[in-house]
C-alpha positions, 0 to 999 in steps of 0.5 A, a space after each residue: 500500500 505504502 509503495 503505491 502512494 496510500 499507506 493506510 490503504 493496506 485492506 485494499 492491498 491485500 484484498 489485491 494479493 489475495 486475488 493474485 492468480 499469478 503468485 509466483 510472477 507476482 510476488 504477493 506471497 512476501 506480504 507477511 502480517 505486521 506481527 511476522 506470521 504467515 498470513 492468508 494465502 489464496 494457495 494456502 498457508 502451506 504453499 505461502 510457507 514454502 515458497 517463503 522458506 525456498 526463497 530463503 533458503 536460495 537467498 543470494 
């Protein structure tokens, strides 16, 4: 939200990447929840996990 100009719109930017049918092109799954967790995931929690662990484990 805050990198499109309207910080406070952070609902509308995760209704956003909750619809996002592209997931891997669009990286929507690096959205995490301000307290560190997870977060929904249209893919599942499970998918949103290790896509998050792979990344990370491949981290440059």
């Amino acid at each position: 939200a805050e990198r499109c100009g309207s910080p406070r719109a952070v609902r509308a930017a995760g209704g956003a990447c909750a619809a996002n049918l592209v997931a891997v092109v669009v990286p929507c799954h690096r959205v995490v929840r301000a307290d560190g967790a997870a977060g929904h995931y249209l893919y599942g929690t499970a998918a949103k996990q290790a896509l998050l662990a792979h990344e990370a484990a491949h981290a440059g």
